[in-house]
N, C-alpha and C positions, 0 to 999 in steps of 0.2 A: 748257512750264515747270511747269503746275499737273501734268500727267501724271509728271512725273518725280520732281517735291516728294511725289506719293502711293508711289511705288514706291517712295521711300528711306522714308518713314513704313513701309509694309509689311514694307521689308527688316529695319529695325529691330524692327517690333515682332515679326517671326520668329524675331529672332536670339534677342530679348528672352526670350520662350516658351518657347525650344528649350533640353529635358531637358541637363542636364549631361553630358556622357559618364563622368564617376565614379560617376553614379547608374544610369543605362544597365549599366554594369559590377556593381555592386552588386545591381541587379537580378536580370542573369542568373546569377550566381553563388549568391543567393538560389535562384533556381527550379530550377539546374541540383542544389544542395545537398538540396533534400527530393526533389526526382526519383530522387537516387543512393539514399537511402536504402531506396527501395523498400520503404515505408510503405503499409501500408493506411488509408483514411478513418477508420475506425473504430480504428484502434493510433493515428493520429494526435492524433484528437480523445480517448484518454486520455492524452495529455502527458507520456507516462514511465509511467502509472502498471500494475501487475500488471490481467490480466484476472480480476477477481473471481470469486469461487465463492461468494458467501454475495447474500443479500437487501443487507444492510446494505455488503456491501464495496460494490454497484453502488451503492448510493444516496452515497454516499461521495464516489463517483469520478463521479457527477452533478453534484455541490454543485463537483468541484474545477475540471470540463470548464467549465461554464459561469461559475465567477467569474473563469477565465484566460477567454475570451471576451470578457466583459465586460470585464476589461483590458484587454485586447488593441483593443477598439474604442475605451475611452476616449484608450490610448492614439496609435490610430490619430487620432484627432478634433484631438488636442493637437499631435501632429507634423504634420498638418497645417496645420491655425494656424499654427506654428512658420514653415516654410516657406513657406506662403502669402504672411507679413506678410513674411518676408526676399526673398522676391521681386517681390513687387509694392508693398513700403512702403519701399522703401528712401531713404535718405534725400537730397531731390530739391531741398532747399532750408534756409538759414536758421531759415526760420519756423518757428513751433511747432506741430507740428501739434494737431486737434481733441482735446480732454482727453473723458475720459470717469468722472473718477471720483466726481462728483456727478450720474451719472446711475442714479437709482434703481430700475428697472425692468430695467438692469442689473445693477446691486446684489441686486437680489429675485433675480435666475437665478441667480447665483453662488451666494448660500446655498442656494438651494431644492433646487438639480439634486446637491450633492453630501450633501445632510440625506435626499435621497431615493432615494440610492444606498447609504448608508451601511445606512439600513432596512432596502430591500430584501435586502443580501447579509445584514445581523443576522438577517431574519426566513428565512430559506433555512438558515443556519448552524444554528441556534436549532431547528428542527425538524427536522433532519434529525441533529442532536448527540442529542436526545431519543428519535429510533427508531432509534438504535446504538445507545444507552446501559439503550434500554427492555429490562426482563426479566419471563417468564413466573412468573407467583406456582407453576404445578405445569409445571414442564420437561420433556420427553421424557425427557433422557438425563443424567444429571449428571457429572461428572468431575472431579477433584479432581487439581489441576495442582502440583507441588514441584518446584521448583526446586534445585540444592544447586551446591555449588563439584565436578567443571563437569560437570555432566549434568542429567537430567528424570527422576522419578515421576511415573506416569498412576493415579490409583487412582478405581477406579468403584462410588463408595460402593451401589449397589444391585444389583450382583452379588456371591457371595460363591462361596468354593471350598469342598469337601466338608467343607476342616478345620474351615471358619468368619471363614476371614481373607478377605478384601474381595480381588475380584480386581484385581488391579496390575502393572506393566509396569514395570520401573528400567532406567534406561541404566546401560551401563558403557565402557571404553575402547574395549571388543572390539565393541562393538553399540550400533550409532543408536537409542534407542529409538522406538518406534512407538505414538502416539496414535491406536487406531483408531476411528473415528467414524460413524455414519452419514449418511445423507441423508434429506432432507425431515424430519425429525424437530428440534425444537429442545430446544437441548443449553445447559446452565450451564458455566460454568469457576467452579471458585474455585481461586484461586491465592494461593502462600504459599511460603515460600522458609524453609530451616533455618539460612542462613548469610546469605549479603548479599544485595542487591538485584540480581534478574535481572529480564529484561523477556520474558514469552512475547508471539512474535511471527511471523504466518505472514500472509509477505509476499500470499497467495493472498485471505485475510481483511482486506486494506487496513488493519490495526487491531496495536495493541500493548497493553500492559498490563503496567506494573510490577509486580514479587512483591516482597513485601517480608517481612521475618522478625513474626512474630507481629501479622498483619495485625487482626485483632479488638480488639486492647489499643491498639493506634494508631489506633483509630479509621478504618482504610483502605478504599476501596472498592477490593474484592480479587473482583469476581464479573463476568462479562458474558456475554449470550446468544448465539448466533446459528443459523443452518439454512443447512447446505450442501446446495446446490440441484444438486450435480452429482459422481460416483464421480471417484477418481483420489490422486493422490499429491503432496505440497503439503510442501517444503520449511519447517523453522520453527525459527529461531533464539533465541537470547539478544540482547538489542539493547541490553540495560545492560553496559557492561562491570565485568567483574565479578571478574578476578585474572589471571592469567596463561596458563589453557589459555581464555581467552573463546570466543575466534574459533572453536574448536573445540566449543561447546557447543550442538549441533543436537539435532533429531527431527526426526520426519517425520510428518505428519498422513495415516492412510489412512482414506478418506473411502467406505465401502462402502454399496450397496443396503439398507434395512429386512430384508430379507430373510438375505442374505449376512452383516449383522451380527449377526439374533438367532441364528445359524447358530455364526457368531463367539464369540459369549457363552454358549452353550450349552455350548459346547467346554470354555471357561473355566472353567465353573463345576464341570466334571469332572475325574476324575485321567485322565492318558495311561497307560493298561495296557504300556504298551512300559517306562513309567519307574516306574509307582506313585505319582507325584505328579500334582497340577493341569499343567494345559495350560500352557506357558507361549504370548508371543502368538504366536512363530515357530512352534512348533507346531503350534497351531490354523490357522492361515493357510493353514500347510502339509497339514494334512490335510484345509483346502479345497476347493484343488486349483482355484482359478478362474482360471487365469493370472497377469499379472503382477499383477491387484489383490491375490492373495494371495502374494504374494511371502512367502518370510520374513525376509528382509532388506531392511533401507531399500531407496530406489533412487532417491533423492534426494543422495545425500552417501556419502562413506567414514568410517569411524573413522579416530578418533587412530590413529595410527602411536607405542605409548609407546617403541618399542626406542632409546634416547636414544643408542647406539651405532652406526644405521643410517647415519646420514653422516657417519663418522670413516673417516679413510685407515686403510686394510688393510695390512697387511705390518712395522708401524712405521715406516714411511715420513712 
């Protein structure tokens, strides 16, 4: 009798224990779901975000890895309470159970654990907003960013061409333009727009920054530093939208060796004997000659297509 009164307690409290099978399912559909994606540890643990090319993009994408972590556990902590108290607290009787909310020591954890969470992510936030935001009083490289309705000027106030005009870069319908830049070297933007509000923005740089028209008289912070720590080619958008061609208002950041760029700016600041004019940047790139880093065309994106007649039926049909 006493053997059998234990076996039904056992049997119970196995049933009582034993995982849900919607959980069981939820589970492996969870594990089966980042398996398929064929994720590396490291693509993972940045949560969407671009693999940075600058100092400031990684420190960026530190601050974002660990406050989703941190999430992610407090959340874990909570859901399990959640669950814990609905499975094992449920409710077994009439009575009321033990109250706890004149219990002070209690009381003291609740405010203390989220006063001291809250710090922590302020003081991570807070210095790490400060060395993005920090800039060199004398910069490597300066560049001067214009935005207009819908393309980019690149102008590099400390190069100048034979005639005396500051060497510069415009997009146009027909050509993506090309911001080209060095590496290891730290470089300023000032940026400033002739018409509305554009946002230079390269997804590669973890970072954005509004242009806005006559940034100096607005009192705007219109400048910010950074150093690309590595060669290549780095798509860069408009991210304010800003009229009707928006979508279509790219360049392409080419991010060349010290070497390869003062190579670059040498070029620039001479006329091409072929034309009798300054270099333009396809030009120079091109009579580089380093492979694809000197492409003379993006290689990042295509231009507009302006032919407004390219997808109407032919024939009059």
């Amino acid at each position: 009798m006493i053997f059998a009164s234990r076996r039904r307690r056992a049997v119970g409290l196995s049933e009582r224990t034993r995982v849900p099978r919607p959980i069981k399912v939820a589970g492996l559909v969870g594990l089966v779901g980042i398996a398929a994606t064929g994720c590396t540890t490291e693509e993972v643990l940045r949560f969407g975000w671009p693999d940075g090319v600058t100092p400031q993009a990684d420190s960026m994408r530190l601050l974002w890895t660990w406050s989703v972590i941190a999430a992610l556990a407090v959340g874990v902590l909570v859901w399990g309470l959640i669950f814990w108290s609905v499975a094992f607290h449920r409710k077994k009787s009439e009575q009321l159970p033990r109250q706890f909310q004149y219990n002070l020591p209690l009381e003291i954890v609740y405010t203390a654990v989220p006063f001291v969470m809250v710090v922590v992510l302020f003081y991570f936030t807070a210095t790490t907003q400060n060395y993005v935001l920090a800039e060199e009083q004398d910069p490597d490289e300066t560049v001067n960013v214009v935005g207009f309705q819908w393309n980019w000027e690149f102008n590099y106030p400390g190069y100048q061409t034979p005639d005396g005009q500051q060497v510069r870069t415009v997009g146009s319908s027909s050509e993506i333009p090309l911001l080209v830049l060095p590496t290891d070297r730290t470089i300023q933007y000032n940026l400033s727009s002739t018409d509305v509000i554009h946002s230079f923005f390269v997804p590669e740089f973890n970072f954005k920054r509004d242009t806005f028209p006559y940034p100096e008289k607005n009192n705007q912070d219109n400048t910010f530093s950074n150093t690309i720590d590595q060669e290549g080619s780095f798509v860069g958008r408009c991210a304010e939208l800003c009229g009707t061609y928006h979508s279509m208002m790219n360049f392409e950041v080419r991010a060349l060796s010290p070497d390869k760029f003062d190579r670059y700016m040498q070029l620039r600041t001479q006329n091409n004997p072929a034309t009798g004019a300054p270099y333009t940047a396809a030009e120079a790139l091109q009579n580089m000659n380093c492979g694809e880093l000197c492409s003379p065309r993006a290689v990042t994106g295509v231009p507009f297509d302006t032919d407004r007649t390219s997808g109407e039926a032919s024939g009059g049909q």
